[in-house]
N, C-alpha and C positions, 0 to 999 in steps of 0.2 A: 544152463550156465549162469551162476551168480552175477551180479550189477557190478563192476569195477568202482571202486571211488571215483572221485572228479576227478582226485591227484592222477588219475589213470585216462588211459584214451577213452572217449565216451562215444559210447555209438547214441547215434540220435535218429529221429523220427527222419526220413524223408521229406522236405518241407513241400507245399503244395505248391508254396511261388517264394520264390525265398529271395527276400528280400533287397534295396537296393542298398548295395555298398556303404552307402551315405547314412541310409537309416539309424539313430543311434537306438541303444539297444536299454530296456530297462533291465538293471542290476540287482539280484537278491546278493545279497550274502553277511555271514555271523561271525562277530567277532568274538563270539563263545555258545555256548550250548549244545554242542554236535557233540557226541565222543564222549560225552561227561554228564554228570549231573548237577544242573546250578550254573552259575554264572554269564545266565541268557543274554543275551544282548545281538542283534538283529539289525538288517539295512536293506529298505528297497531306496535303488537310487533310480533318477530318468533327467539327462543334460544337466542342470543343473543344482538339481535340487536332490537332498536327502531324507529320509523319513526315519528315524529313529524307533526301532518298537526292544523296550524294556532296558535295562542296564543292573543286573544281577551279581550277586558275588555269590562264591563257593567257601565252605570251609575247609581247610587247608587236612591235609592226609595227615596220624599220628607221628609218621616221623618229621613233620615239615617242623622245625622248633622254633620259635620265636617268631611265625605268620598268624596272626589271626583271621584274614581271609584272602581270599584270591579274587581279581578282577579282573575284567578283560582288556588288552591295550587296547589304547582308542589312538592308534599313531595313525592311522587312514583316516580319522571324524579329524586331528587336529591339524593334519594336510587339507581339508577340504571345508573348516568352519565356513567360507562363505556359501556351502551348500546345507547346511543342514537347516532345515525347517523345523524342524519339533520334535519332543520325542513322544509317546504314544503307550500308554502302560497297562497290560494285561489285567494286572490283577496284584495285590498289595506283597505279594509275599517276597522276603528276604531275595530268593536266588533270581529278582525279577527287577527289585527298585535300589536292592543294599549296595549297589554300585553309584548312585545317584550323585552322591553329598561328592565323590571325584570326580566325577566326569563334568558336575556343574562346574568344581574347580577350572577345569580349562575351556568349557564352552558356554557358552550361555546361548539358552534358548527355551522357547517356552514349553513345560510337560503338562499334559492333557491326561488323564485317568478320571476313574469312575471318584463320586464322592467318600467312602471309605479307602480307596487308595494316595487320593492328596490328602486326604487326613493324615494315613500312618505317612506320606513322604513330607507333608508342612514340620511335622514330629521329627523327623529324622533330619531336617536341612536346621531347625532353630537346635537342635543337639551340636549340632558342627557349625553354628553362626551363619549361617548361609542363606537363611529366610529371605532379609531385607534385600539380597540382589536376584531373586527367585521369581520365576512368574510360573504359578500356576495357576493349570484351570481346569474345573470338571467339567467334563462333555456326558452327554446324553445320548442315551440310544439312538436319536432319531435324530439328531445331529451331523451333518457334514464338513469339516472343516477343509476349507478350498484353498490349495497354493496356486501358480499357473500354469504347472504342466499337469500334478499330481493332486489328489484331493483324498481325505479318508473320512470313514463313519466305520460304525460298528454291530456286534452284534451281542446279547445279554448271553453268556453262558452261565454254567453251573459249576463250581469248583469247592473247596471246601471254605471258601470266604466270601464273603459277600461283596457285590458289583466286580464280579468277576466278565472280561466282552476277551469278542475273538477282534480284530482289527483287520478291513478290508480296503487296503489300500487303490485306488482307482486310475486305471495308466492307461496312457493311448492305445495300447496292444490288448485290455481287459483288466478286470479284477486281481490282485495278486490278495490271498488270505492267509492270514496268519490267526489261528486258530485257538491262542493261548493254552493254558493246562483249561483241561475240561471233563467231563463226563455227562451224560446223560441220565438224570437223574427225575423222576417222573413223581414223584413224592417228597419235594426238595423240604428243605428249613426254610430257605429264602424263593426267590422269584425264580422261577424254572427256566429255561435253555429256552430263547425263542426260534423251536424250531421252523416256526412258520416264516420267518425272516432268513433263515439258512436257504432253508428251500426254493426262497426266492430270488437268492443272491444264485444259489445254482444250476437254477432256470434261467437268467439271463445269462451266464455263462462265465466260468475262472479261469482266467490263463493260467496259475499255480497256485496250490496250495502247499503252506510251510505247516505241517502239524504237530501235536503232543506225541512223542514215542513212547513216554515211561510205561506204561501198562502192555505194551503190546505181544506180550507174551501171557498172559493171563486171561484164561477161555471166558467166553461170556460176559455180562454187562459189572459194571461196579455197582457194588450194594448200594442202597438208599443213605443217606445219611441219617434219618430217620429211625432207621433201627436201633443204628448204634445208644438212642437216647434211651430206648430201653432197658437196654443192658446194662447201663450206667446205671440206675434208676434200680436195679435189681441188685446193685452190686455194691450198693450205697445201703439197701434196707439188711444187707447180711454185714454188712462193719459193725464192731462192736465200740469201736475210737475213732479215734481221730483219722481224716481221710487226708491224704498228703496226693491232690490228682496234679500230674505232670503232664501237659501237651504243650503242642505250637503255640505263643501267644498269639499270631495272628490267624489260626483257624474260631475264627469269630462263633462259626455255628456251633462249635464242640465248648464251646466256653459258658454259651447260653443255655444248653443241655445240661451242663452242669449245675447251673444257677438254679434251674426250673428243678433237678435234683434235690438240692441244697432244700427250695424250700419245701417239696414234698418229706422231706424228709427233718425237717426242724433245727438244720444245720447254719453254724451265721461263719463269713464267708469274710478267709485274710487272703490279700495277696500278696507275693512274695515275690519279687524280679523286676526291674525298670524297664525290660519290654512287657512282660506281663502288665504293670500296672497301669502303663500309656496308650495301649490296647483297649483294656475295660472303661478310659473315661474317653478315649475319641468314640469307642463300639458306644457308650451308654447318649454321648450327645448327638450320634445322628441315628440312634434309635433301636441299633442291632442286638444291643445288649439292655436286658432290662432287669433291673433289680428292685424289690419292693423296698421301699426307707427303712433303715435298721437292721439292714443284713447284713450291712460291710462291717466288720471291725478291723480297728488296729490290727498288726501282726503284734507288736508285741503288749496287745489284750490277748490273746488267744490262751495263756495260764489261769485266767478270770473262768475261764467258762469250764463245765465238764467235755471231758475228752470226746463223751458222743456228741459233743451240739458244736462241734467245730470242724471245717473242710479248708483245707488249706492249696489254694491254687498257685502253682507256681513255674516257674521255667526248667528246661534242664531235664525235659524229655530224650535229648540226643546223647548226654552226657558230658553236654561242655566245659570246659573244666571250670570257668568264672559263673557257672549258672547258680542259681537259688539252691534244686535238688542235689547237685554234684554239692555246694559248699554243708550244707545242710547231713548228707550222707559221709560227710569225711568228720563230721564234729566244729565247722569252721562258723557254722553262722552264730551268730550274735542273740538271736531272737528264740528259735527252734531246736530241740535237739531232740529224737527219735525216744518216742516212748515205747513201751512191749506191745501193748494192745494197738499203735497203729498200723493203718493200710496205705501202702502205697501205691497208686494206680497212675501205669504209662501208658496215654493214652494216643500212640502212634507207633508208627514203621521206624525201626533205624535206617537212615539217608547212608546210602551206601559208601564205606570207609568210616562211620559210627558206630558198628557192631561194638567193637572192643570199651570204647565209653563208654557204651551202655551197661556191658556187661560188668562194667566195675562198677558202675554205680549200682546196680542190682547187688551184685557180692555185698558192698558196703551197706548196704540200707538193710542186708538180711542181717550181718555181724551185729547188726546195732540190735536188732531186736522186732525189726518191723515185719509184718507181709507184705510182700509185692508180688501185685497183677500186672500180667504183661504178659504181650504173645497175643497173635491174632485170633486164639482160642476162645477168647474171652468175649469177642466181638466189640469192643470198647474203642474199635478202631477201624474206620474203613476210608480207602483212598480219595482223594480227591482229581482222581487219573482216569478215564476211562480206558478199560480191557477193549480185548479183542472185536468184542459188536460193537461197542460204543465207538470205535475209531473205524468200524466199517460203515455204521451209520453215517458218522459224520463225510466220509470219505464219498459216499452213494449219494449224499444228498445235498453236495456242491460241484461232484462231476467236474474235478478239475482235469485240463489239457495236461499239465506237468505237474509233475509230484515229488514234495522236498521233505522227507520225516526228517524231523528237529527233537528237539529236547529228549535228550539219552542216550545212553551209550551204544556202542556201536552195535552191539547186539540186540536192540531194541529198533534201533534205525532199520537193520538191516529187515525184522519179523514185522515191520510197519509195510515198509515197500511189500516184499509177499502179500499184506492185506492189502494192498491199493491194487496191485496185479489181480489177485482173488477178483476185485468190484470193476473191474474194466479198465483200468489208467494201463495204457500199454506198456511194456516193462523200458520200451524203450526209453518213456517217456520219465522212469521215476531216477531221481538223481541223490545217491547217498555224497553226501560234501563232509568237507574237514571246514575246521574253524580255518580261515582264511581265504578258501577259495571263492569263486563268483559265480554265477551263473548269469549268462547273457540270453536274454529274452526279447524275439519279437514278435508277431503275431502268431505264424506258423511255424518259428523253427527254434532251436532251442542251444548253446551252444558254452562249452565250458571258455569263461573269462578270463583273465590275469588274475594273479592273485596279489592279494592285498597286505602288510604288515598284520600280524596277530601273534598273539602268543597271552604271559600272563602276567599279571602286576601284583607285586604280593601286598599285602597291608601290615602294618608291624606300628601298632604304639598310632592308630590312628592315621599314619605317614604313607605315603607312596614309598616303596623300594622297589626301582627299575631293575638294579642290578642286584637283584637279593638271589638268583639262581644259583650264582658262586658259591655263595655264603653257605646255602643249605645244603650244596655239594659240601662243602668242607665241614659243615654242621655235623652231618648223616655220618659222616667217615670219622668223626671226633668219636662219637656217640659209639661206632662197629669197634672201632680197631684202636680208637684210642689214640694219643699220642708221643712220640719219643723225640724230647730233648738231648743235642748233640751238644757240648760244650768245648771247644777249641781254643788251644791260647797258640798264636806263631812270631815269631820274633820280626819285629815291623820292618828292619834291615837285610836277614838274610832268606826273610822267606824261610825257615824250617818249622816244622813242628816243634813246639817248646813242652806242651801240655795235652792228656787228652790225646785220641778225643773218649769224651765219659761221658757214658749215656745215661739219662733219667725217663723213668717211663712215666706214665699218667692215663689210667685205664686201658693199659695196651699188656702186660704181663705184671705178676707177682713180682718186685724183683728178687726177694729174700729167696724164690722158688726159681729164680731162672739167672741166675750169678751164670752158669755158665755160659750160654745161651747168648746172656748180652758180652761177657768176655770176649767169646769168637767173633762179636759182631765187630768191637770195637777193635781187635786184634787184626782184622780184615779192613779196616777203614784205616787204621794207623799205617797199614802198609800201601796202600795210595796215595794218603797222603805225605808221606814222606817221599813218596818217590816222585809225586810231584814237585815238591819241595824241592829236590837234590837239582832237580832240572829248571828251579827257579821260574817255573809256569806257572807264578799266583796269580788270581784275578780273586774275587771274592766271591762272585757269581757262580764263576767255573768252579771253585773251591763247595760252595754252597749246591749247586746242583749232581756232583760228584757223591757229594754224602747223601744226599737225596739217591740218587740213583743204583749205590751201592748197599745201603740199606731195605730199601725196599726189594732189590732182588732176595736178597739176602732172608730177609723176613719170609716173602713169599711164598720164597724156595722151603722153607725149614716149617713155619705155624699155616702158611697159605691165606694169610691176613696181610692186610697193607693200612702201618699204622701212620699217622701224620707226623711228618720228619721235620723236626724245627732246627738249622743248624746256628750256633750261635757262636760267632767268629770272633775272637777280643787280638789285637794287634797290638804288644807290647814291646 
């Protein structure tokens, strides 16, 4: 029989002595990352203290219009400011830190990451002004930072950027780990996975582990990163021009593959995109990125040189619509515009809900005249997630009591717990949660909590919008079905209809094509309202919800559409 959600009755382990009443219990739970992909953000709590690991955003689904990203509510961290102690960060990437520059807005407290991750977030708080009331600080592996119930250190993994750590937070009842995005990579670019530190943390023993889900449907270990710089390398000596390569600006490793490409190959090297270019000089000053003097040019030098001695790096691997590749593909940039002989190489996975922007910008870039490589065929591309052994490894070789698959969607949570039952965590023991719920933990027993405020906070124009959910309701439905202007004139004395009512449409039907269509509608709405009217039961409301109500049946009934009904009442 399948695991229930939290939201469900949870059977639990039998506890061996189960605890006294009084005991308070320490708290896991996510104010995003379950169920989704992106907008991680995380909490072990114990009395009175919080521990913060990541604060992430998501990009918003193609129909969401006018979001540029989504974030997680912090209405439980801003109910409880006197408990939070710090926040705690994986690893530099967007769906982990890009909630930061808000959540500092309302709390203040000190963030602790590896040194390339306060880099790109010191970059990210002076874009939003926010430096000068900012404490960060880089911690080190071997480092413990002590509160007085709670204390954390950490551990080095492997992911596909550099100083990437898992976070092992330290409670009366044992270890709680959080595992960050990870893999197992045995041939790394950077400093390899210390598994000799894993193995130690789960020889003294984990009350829970919170893990990576993304890959866990996918057999076997994740490639090397390693390889992939091959392929690049081979894929750069068959260009005959100009090379247009799109990746993540912050997959650090895949950038320096590039570089070391560039110069085997006798290519000099523009950037294109303000995440891209804020990347390559934090990556070049603490060392990740190396370039020999005289390889950067201007972007708009790059008509000086011939087509074969130029590589052009830039953003807009996902399809974003503000990116360098998306402006550049449509004819919009300034600088570039697509010549016959060039290639264009994407170098990653579309993030699930990105298919579609990708695939346009591919269309666009072939109309223009270019080649594009892309597809995992090519190998130019490998996850920075570990598959199905890499999450049993990690799982076999910290031996947690309780088991919490995080980061992905629910079909990925659910093929993670299967690997944890596979390696011995009893089933009873593994817990699939929604963003919101808690888990209550004490030494032997295990037990679902209250649940806490969460949901999502959109971004629009830089700005928090709490109540933007309406809006994209009514967005989405403008966009389907369009809208139909009701126009009314009624006599402000006797109450009747004077005028009207006459309908205008606006992306909802042709009307030149549907004269009659709207005549019946409005022939049917002039007969309630009059008859309203005759019985002197004006309100404007009632009046206004009345046209609402009869047109949309109406619509319904007839197209099977529900277009948005604006009535517009004039009292003369």
């Amino acid at each position: 029989m399948s695991k229930p959600l939290l939201t469900d009755k949870i059977q639990t382990a039998k506890p061996a002595k189960k605890p006294r009443p009084s005991a308070p219990p320490v708290r896991i739970f996510a104010l995003g990352g379950l169920g989704e992909i992106g907008k991680n953000m995380y909490g072990v709590e114990f009395k009175n203290e919080i521990i913060i690991i990541d604060a992430g955003l998501k990009f918003p689904d193609a129909e969401m219009s006018g979001v540029d990203y989504i974030i997680p509510d912090i209405r439980y961290l801003l109910d409880n400011k006197h408990k939070v102690k710090g926040m705690f960060l994986t690893h530099g990437h967007e769906d982990h830190i890009g909630a930061i520059p808000y959540v500092l807005r309302q709390i203040q407290m000190p963030i602790y990451g590896g040194a390339l991750t306060i880099g790109l977030v010191r970059a990210k708080l002076e874009e939003h002004r926010l430096l000068d009331q900012s404490d960060l600080r880089v911690f080190h592996e071997d480092e413990t930072i002590a509160f007085r119930h709670l204390s954390v250190h950490f551990f080095r993994t492997t992911h596909s950027i550099p100083d990437a750590f898992g976070v092992v937070v330290e409670t009366p009842y044992g270890p709680i780990v959080h595992t960050g995005d990870f893999k197992f990579d045995f041939t790394p670019e950077d400093k390899p996975a210390n598994l000799h530190k894993i193995l130690h943390i789960g020889a003294r023993g984990v009350l829970a582990l919170m893990a990576d889900s993304t890959n866990s449907e996918r057999d076997g270990f994740t490639p090397s990163e390693r390889t992939v710089g091959d392929s690049i390398l081979r894929l750069f000596r068959e260009c005959p021009g100009r090379i247009l390569f799109a990746t993540f600006a912050s997959n650090v490793h895949r950038l320096q593959q590039v570089v070391e490409a560039a110069i085997r190959t006798g290519r000099k090297i523009a950037i294109v995109g303000r995440s891209m270019e804020k990347v390559f000089v934090i990556g070049q000053e603490l060392g990740y990125i190396r370039v020999p003097d005289g390889m950067m040019i201007d972007v708009k030098a790059v008509n000086r040189y011939r087509d074969d001695q130029v590589l052009i790096i830039c953003t807009g691997s996902q399809g974003e619509p503000n990116a360098a590749l998306t402006r550049i593909a449509s004819g919009a940039h300034r600088s570039i515009q697509i010549h016959p002989e060039d290639t264009v190489i994407f170098s990653s996975s579309p993030i699930p809900g990105n298919t579609q922007n990708v695939n346009r910008s591919i269309d666009l870039l072939m109309r223009a005249g270019a080649e594009v490589k892309y597809g995992s065929i090519l190998d130019i591309h490998t996850s920075g997630h570990g598959c199905r052994e890499d999450l049993k490894l990690m799982i076999s070789s910290l031996r947690p009591k309780y088991f919490v698959p995080i980061h992905g969607e629910y079909r990925m949570m659910l093929n993670h717990r299967h690997l944890a039952v596979q390696v011995g965590v009893p089933d009873s023991n593994v817990y699939l949660m929604n963003i919101g719920n808690t888990l209550s933990l004490f030494r032997n027993y295990a037990r679902k909590g209250r649940n806490i405020p969460s949901g999502d906070v959109y971004i629009n124009n830089g700005e928090l919008r709490t109540h933007e959910k309406e809006l994209l309701e009514e967005r989405v439905q403008l966009a389907h079905d369009g809208v139909v202007i009701v126009a009314i004139t009624i006599h402000r004395e006797t109450r009747k209809l004077l005028s009207g009512p006459e309908l205008i449409t606006r992306g909802f039907v042709y009307m030149q094509d549907s004269k009659p269509l709207l005549r019946r509608a409005e022939a049917m709405l002039r007969k309630q309202l009059n008859k309203a009217g005759e019985q002197r039961e004006y309100n404007r409301a009632a009046w206004e919800q009345m046209t609402n109500n009869t047109l949309n049946r109406y619509f319904k009934r007839e197209l099977g559409r529900s277009p948005y009904i604006m009535p517009s009442i004039m009292e003369v």
